[in-house]
RODREN-17888 format. One record per residue: chain; residue number from 1; x, y, z of N, C-alpha, C in turn. Coordinates in Angstrom, 2 decimals. Layout:
<milums>
   cadena   num    n_east   n_north      n_up   ca_east   ca_north     ca_up    c_east   c_north      c_up
        A   NUM         X         Y         Z         X          Y         Z         X         Y         Z
...
</milums>
This chain:
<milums>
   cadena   num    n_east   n_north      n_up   ca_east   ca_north     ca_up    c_east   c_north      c_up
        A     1   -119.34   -225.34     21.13   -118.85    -224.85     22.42   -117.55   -224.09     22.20
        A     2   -117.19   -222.80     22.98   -116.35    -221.77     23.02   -115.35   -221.91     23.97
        A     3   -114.04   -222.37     23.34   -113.11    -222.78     24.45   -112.07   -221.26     24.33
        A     4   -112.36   -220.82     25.68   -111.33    -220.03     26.17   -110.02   -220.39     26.48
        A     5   -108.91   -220.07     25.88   -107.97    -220.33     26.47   -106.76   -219.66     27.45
        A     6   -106.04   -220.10     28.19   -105.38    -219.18     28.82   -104.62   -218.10     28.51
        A     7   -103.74   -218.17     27.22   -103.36    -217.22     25.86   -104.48   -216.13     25.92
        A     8   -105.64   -216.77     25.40   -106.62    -215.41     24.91   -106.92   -214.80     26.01
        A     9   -107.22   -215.22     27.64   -107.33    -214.56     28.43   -106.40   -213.69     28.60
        A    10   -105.08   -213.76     29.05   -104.17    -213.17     28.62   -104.17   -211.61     27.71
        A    11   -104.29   -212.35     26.47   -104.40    -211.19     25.67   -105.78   -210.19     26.23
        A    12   -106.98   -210.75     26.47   -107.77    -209.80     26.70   -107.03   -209.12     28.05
        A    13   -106.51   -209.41     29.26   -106.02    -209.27     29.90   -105.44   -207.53     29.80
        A    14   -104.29   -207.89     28.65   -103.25    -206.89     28.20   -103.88   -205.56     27.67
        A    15   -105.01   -206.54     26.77   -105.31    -205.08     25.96   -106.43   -204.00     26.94
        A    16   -106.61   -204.42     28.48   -107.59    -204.04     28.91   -106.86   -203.18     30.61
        A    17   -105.46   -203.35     30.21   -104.31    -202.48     30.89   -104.32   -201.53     30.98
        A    18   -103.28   -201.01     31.49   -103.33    -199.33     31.62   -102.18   -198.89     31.03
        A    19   -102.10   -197.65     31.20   -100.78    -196.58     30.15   -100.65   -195.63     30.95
        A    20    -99.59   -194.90     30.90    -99.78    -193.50     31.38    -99.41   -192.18     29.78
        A    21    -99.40   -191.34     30.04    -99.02    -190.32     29.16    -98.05   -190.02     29.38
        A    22    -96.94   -189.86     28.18    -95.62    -189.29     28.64    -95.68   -188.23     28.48
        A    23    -96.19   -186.87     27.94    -96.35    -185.56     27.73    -96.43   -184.87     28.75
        A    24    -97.23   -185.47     30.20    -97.54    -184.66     31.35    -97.40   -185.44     32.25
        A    25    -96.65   -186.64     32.02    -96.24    -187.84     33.36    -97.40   -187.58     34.23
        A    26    -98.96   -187.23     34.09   -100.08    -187.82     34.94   -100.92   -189.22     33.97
        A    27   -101.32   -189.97     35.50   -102.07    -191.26     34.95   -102.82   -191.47     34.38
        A    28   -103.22   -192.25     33.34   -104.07    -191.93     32.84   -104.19   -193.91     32.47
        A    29   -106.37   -194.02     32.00   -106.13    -195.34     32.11   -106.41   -195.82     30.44
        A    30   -106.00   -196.83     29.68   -105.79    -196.86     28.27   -107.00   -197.07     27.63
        A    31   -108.39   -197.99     28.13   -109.19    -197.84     28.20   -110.33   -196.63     28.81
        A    32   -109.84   -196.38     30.10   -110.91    -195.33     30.45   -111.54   -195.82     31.48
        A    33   -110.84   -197.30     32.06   -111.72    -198.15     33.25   -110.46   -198.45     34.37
        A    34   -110.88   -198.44     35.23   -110.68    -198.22     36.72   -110.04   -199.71     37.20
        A    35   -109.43   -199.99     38.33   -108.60    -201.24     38.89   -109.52   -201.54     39.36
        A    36   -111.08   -201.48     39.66   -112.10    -201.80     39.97   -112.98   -202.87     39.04
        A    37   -112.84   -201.99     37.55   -113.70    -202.56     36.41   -113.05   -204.08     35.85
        A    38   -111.10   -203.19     35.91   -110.59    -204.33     35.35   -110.59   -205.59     36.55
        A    39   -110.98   -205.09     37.56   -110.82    -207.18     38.16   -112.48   -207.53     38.06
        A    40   -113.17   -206.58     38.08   -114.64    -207.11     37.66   -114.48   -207.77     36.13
        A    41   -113.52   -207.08     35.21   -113.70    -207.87     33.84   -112.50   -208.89     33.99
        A    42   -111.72   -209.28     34.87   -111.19    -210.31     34.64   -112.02   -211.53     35.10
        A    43   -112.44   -211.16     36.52   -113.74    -212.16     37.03   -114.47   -213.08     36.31
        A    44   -115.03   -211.96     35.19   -116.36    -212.29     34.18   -115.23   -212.87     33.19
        A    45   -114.02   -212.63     32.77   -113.44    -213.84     31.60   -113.24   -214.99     32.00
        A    46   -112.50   -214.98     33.74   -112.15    -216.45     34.36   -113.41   -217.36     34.29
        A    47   -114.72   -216.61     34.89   -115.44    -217.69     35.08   -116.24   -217.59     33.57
        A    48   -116.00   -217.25     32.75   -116.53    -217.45     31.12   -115.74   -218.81     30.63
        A    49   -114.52   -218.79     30.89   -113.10    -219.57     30.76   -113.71   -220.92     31.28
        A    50   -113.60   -220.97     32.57   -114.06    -222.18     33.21   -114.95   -222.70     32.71
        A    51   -115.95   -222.20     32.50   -117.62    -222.42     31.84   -117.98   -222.92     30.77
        A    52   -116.49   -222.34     29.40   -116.28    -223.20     28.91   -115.19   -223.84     28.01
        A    53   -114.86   -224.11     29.19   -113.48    -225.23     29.13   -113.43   -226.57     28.57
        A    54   -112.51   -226.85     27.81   -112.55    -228.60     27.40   -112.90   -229.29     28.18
        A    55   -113.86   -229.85     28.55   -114.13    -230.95     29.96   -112.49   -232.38     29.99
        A    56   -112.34   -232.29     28.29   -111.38    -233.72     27.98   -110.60   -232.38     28.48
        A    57   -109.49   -231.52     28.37   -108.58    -230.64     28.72   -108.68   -229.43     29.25
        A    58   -109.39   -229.39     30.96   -109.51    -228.50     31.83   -108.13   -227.90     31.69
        A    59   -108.43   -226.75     32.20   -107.79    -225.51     32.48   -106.67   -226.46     33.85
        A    60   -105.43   -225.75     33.65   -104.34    -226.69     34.35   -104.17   -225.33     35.76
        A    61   -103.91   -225.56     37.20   -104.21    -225.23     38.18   -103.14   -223.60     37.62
        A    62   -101.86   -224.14     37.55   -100.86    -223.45     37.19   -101.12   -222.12     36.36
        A    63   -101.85   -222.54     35.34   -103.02    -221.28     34.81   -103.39   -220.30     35.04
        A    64   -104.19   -220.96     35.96   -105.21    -219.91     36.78   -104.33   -219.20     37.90
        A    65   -103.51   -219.73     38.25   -102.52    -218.70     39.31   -101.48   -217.77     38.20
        A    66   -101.31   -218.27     37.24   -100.38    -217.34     36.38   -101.57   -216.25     35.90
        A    67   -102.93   -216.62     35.88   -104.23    -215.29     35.60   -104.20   -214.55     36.91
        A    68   -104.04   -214.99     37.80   -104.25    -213.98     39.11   -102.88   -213.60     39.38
        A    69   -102.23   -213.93     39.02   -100.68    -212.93     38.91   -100.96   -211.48     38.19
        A    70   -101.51   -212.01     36.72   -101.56    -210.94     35.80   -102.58   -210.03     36.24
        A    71   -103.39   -210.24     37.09   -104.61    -209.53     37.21   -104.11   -208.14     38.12
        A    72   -103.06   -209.12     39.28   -102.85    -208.50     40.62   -101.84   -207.43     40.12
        A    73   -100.91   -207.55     38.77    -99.95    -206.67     38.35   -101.22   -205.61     37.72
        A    74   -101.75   -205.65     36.83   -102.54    -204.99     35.94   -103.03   -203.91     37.17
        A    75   -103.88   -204.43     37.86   -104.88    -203.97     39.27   -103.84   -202.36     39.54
        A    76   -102.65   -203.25     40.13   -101.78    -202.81     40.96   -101.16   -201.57     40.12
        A    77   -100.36   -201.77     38.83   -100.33    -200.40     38.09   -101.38   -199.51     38.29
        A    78   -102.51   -199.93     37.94   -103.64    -199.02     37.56   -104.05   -198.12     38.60
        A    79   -104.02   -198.47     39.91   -103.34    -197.73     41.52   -102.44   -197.07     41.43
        A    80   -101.62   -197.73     41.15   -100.12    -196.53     41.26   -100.31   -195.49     40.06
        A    81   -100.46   -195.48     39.10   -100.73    -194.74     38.12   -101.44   -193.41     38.53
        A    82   -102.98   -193.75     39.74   -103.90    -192.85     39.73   -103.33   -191.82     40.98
        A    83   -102.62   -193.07     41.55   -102.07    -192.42     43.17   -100.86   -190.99     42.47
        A    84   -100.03   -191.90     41.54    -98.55    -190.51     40.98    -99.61   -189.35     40.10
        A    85   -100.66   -189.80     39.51   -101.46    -188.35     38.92   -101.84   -187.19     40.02
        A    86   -102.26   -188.01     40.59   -102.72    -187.02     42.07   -101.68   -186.55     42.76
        A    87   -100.23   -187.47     43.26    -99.43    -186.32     43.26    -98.92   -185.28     42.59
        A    88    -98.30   -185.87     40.89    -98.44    -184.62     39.91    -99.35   -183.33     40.35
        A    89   -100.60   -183.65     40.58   -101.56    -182.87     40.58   -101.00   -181.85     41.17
        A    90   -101.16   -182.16     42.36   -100.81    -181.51     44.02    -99.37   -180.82     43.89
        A    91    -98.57   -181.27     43.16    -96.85    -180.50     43.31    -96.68   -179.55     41.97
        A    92    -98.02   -179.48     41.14    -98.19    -178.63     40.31    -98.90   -177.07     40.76
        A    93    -99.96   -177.54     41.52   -100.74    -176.35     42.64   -100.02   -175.74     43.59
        A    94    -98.89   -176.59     43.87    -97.85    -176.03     45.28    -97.05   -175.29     44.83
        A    95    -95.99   -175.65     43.24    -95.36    -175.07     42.64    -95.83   -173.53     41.90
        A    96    -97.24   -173.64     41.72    -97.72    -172.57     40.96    -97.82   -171.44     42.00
        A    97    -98.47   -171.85     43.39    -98.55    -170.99     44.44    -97.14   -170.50     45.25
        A    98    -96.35   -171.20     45.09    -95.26    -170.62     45.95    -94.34   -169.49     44.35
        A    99    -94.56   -170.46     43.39    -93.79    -168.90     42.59    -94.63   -168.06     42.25
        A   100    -96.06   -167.54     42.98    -96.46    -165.97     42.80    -96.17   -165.65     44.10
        A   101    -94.98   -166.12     44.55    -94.79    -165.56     45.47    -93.63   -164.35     44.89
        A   102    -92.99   -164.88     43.55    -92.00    -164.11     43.41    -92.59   -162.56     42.44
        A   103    -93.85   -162.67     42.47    -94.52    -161.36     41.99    -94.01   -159.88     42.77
        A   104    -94.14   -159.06     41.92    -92.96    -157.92     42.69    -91.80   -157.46     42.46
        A   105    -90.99   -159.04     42.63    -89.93    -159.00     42.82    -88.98   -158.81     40.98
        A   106    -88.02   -158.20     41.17    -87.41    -158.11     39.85    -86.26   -158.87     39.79
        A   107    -86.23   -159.45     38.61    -85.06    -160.57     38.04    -84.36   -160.16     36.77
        A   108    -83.53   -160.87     36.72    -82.55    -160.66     35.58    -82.81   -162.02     34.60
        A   109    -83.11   -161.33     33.48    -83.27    -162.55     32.41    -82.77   -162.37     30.98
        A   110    -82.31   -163.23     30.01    -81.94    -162.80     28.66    -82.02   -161.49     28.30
        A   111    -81.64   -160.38     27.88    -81.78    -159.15     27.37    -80.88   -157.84     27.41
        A   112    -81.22   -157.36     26.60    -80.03    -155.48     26.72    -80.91   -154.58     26.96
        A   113    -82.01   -154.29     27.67    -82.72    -153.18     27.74    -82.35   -152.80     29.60
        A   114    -82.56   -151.67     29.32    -82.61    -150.81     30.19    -83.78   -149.40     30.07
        A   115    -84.13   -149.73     32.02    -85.11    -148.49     31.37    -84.92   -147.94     32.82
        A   116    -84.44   -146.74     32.32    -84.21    -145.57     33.40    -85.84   -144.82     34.14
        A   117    -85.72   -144.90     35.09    -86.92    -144.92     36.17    -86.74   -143.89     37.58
        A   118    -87.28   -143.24     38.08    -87.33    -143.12     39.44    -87.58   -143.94     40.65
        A   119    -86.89   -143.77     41.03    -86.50    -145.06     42.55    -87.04   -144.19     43.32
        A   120    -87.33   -143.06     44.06    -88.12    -142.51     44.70    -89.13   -141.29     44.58
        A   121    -90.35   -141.49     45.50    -91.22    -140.26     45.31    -90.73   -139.14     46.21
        A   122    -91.51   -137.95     45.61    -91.21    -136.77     46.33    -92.43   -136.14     46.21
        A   123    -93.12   -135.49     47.17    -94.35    -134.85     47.67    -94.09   -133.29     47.59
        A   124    -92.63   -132.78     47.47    -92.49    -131.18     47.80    -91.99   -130.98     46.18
        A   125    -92.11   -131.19     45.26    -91.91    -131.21     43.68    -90.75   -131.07     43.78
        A   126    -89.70   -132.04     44.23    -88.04    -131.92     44.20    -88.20   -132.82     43.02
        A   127    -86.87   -132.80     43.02    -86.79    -133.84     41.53    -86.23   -135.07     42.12
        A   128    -87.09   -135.91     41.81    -86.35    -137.39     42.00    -85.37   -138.43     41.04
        A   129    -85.20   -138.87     42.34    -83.64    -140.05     41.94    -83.62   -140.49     40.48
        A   130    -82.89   -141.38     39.51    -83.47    -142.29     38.88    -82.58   -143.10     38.83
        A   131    -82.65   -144.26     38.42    -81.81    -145.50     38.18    -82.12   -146.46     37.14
        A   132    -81.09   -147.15     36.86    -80.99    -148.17     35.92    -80.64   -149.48     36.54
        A   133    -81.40   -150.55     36.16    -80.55    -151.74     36.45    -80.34   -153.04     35.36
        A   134    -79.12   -153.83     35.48    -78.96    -154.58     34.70    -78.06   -155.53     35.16
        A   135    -77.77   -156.88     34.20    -76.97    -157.58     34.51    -76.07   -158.37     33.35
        A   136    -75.21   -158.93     33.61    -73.98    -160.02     32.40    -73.70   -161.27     33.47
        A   137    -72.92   -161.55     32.14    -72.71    -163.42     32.87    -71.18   -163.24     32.04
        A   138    -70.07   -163.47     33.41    -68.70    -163.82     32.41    -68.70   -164.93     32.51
        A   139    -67.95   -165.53     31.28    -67.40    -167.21     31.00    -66.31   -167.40     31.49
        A   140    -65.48   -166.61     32.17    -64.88    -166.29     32.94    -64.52   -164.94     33.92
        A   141    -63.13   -164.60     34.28    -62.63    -164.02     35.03    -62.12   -162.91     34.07
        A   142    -62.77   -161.86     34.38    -61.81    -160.49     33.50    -61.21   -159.28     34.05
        A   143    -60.46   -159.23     33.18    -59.55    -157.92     34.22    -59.72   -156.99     34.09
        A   144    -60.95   -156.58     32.92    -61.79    -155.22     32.96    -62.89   -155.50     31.93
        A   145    -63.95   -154.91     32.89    -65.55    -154.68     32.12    -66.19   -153.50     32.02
        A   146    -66.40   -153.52     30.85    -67.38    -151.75     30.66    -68.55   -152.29     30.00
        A   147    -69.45   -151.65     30.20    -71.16    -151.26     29.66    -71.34   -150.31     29.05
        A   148    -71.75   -150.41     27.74    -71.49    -149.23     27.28    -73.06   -148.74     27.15
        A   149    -74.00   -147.92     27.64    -75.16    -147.23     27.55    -75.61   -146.68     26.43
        A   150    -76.57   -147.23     25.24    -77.08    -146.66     24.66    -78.26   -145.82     24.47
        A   151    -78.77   -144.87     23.20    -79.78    -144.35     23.31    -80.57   -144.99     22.33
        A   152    -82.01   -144.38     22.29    -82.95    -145.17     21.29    -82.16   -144.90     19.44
        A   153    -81.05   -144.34     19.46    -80.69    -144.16     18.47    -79.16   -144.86     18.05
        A   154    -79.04   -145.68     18.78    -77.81    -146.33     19.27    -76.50   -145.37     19.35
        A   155    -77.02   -144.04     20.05    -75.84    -143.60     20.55    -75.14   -144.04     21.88
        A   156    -74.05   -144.00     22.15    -73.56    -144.35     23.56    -73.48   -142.99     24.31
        A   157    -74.54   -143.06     25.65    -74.54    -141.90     26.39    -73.56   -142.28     27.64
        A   158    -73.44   -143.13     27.83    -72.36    -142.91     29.03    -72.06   -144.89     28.88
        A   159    -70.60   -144.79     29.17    -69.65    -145.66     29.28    -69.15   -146.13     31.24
        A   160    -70.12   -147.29     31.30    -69.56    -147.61     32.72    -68.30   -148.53     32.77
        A   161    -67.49   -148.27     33.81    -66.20    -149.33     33.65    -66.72   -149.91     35.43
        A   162    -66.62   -151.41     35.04    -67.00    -152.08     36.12    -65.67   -152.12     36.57
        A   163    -64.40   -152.60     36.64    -63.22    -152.77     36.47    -63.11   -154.82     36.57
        A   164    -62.55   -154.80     37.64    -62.14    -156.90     37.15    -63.05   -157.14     37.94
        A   165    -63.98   -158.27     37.50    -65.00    -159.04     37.57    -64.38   -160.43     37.47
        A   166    -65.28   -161.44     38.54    -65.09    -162.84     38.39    -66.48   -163.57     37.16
        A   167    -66.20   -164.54     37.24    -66.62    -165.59     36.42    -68.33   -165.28     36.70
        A   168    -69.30   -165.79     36.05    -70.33    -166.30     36.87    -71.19   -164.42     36.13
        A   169    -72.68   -164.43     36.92    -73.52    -163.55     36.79    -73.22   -162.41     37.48
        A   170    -72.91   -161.10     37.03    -73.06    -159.98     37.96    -74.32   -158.91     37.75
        A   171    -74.30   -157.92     38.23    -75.39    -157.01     38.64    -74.74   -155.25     38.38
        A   172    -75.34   -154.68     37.90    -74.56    -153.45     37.78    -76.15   -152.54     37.96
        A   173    -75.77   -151.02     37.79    -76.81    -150.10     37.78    -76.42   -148.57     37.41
        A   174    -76.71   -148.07     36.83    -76.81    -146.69     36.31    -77.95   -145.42     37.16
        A   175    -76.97   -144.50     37.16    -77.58    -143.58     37.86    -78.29   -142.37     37.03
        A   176    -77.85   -142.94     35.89    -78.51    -141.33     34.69    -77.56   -140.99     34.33
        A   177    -76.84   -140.41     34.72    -75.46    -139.43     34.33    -74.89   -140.07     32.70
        A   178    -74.66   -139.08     32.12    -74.33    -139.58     30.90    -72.91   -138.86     30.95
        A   179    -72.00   -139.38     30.19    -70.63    -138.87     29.74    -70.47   -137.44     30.33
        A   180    -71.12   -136.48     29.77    -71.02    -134.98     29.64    -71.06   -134.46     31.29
        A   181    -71.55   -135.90     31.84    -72.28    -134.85     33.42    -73.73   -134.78     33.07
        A   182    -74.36   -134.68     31.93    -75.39    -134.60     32.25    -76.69   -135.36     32.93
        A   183    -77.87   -134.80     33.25    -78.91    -136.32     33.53    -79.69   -136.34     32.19
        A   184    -79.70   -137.86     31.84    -80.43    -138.27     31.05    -81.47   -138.49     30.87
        A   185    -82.32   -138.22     30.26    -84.08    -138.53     30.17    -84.51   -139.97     30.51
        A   186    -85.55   -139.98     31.36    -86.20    -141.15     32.07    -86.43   -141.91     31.10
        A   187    -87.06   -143.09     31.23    -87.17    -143.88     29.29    -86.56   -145.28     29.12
        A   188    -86.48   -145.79     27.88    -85.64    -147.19     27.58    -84.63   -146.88     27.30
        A   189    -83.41   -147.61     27.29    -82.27    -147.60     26.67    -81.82   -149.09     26.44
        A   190    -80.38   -149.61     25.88    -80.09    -150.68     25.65    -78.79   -150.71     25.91
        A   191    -77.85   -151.31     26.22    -76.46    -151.55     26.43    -75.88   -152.57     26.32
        A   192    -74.60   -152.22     25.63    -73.65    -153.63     25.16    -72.44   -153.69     26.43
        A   193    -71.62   -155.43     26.44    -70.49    -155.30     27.43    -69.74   -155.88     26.47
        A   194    -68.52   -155.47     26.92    -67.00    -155.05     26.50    -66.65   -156.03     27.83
        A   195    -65.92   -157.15     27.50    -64.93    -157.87     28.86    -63.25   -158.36     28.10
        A   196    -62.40   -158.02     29.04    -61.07    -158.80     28.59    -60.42   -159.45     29.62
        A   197    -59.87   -160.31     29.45    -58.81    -160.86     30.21    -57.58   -161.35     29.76
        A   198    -56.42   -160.49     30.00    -54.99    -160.66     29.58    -54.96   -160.31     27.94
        A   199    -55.98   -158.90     28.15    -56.11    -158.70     26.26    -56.83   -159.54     25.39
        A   200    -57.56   -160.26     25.83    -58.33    -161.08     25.21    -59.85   -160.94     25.22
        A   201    -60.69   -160.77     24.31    -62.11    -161.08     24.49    -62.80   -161.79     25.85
        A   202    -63.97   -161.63     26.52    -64.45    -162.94     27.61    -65.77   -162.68     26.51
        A   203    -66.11   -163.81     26.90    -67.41    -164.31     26.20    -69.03   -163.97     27.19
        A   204    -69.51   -162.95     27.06    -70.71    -162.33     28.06    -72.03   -162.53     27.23
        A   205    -73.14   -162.44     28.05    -73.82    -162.46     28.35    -74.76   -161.44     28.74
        A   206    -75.84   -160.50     28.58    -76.48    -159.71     28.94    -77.77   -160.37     29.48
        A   207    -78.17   -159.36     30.71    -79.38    -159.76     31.32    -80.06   -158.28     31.45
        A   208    -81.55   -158.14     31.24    -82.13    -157.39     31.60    -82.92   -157.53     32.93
        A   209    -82.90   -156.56     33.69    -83.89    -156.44     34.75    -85.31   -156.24     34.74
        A   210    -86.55   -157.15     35.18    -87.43    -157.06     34.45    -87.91   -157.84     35.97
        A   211    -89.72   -156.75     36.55    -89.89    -157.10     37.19    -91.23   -158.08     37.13
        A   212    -91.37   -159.14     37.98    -92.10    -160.67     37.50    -94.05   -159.84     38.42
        A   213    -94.80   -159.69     37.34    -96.38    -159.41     37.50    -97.00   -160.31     37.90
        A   214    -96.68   -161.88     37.43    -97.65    -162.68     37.49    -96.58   -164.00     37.33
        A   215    -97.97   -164.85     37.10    -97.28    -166.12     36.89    -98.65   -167.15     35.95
        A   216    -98.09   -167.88     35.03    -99.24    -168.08     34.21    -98.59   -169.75     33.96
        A   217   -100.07   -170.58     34.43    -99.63    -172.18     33.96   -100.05   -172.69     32.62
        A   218    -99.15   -173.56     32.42    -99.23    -174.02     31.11    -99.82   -175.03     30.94
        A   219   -100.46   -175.63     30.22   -100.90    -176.80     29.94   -100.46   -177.92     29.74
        A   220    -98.77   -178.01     29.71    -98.15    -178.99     29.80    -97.70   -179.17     31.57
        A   221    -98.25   -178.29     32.30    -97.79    -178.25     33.81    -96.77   -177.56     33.93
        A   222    -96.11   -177.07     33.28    -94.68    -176.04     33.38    -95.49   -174.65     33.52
        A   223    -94.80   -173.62     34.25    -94.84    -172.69     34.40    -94.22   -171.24     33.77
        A   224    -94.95   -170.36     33.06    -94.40    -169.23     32.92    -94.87   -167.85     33.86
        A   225    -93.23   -167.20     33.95    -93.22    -165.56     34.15    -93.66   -164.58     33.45
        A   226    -95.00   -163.94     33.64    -95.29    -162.53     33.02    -94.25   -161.63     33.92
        A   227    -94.05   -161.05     32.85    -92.76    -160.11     32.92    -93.24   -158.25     32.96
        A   228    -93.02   -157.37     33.45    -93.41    -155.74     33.45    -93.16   -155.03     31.91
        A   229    -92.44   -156.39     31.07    -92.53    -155.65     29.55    -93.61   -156.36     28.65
        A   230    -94.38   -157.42     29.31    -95.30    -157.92     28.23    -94.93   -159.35     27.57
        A   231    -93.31   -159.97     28.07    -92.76    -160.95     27.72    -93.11   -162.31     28.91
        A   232    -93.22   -162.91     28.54    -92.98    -164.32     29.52    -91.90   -165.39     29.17
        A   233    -91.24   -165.90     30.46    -90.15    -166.59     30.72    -90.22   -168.16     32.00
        A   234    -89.90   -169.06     31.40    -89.50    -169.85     32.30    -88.60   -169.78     33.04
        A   235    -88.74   -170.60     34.20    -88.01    -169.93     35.50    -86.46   -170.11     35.14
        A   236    -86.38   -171.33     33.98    -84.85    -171.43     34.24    -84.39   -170.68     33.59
        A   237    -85.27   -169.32     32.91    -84.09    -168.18     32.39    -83.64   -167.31     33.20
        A   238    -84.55   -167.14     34.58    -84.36    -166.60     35.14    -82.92   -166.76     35.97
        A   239    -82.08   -165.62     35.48    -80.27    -165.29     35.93    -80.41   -165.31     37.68
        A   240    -81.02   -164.52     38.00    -80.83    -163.75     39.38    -82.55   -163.22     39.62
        A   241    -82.27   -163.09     41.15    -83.48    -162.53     41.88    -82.86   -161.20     42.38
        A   242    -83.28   -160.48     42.10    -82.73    -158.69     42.70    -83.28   -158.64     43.80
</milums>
């Protein structure tokens, strides 16, 4: 005869628990069975247990309520577990849909490029506008900032002076005009910043303007930005919304 004891129930108990995944904080069960299966398989151990029990040293009352403790915790994770997956779920679909909302729209993220563009059409063959946009981050407060505009050859075609700038992310833009007066050819370019304060270096930051196409989920549930150059970015690189 096969004496179950309250220990081994127990242990079968444990090993027949649940887990979640820490990689994607959704629930998941360690076996693969449900708060359903596991009180159906605790059922079938209790009354296996009872069935066969020492007749000289029955199972003590105290026992069996410390088994339906463990059952009701086990049960009870294995619920909460399935209930937080399904929200995961749901605040992953909400999150993905509300940031294509920011499709369109152009942001500032890590980078020195610039690409000179037309900002408006014209129907009577006038020549249209063009512009540049870009952005920096001071580590502080400076008492003068310049951009200096390069070409694909790292020449500097025109030198902007922002003048004193505060701390924090700013926004600048180029109109074409290069040094000479002239307009510059539509196209990429790249640009460095120059900041001081009280003659001293500031410590910057470049952002490129780059407008967001899409939005693409990841398999860990995080989200990336397709970008109008072919790059993708998580949101927290994203500097600024233009």
């Amino acid at each position: 005869m096969t004496v179950t004891s309250s220990s081994t129930l127990a242990s079968l108990l444990q090993q027949t628990g649940t887990g979640t995944t820490g990689a994607t904080g959704t629930a998941s069960s360690a076996t693969g069975t449900s708060a359903q299966n596991l009180s159906d398989t605790f059922l079938k151990l209790l009354v296996a247990q009872m069935n066969n029990q020492d007749p000289l040293n029955p199972v003590d009352n105290s026992q069996v309520t410390s088994q339906m403790a463990q059952i009701s915790t086990v049960t009870g994770i294995s619920t909460l577990n399935s209930t937080v997956g399904k929200l995961v779920s749901q605040l992953q679909q909400s999150q993905a849909v509300q940031s294509s909302q920011l499709a369109g729209h152009t942001v500032l993220v890590p980078g020195s490029s610039l690409t000179l563009a037309s900002t408006s059409t014209s129907s009577s063959g006038a020549s249209q506008a063009l512009a540049a946009y870009g952005g920096l981050s001071l580590a502080q407060a400076a008492d003068s900032v310049s951009v200096a505009v390069k070409d694909s050859s790292g020449k500097t075609v025109r030198t902007i002076n922002l003048g004193a700038l505060g701390a924090g992310v700013q926004d600048f833009s180029w109109d074409g005009t290069t040094d000479s007066g002239a307009q510059a050819a539509a196209g990429s370019y790249s640009y460095s910043v120059t900041a001081k304060a009280a003659g001293k270096s500031v410590s910057t930051t470049a952002y490129s303007a780059q407008q967001v196409v899409g939005v693409a989920p990841q398999s860990d549930g995080s989200l990336q930005f397709l970008l109008s150059n072919g790059s993708q970015v998580a949101f927290s690189s994203i500097a600024q919304i233009l």
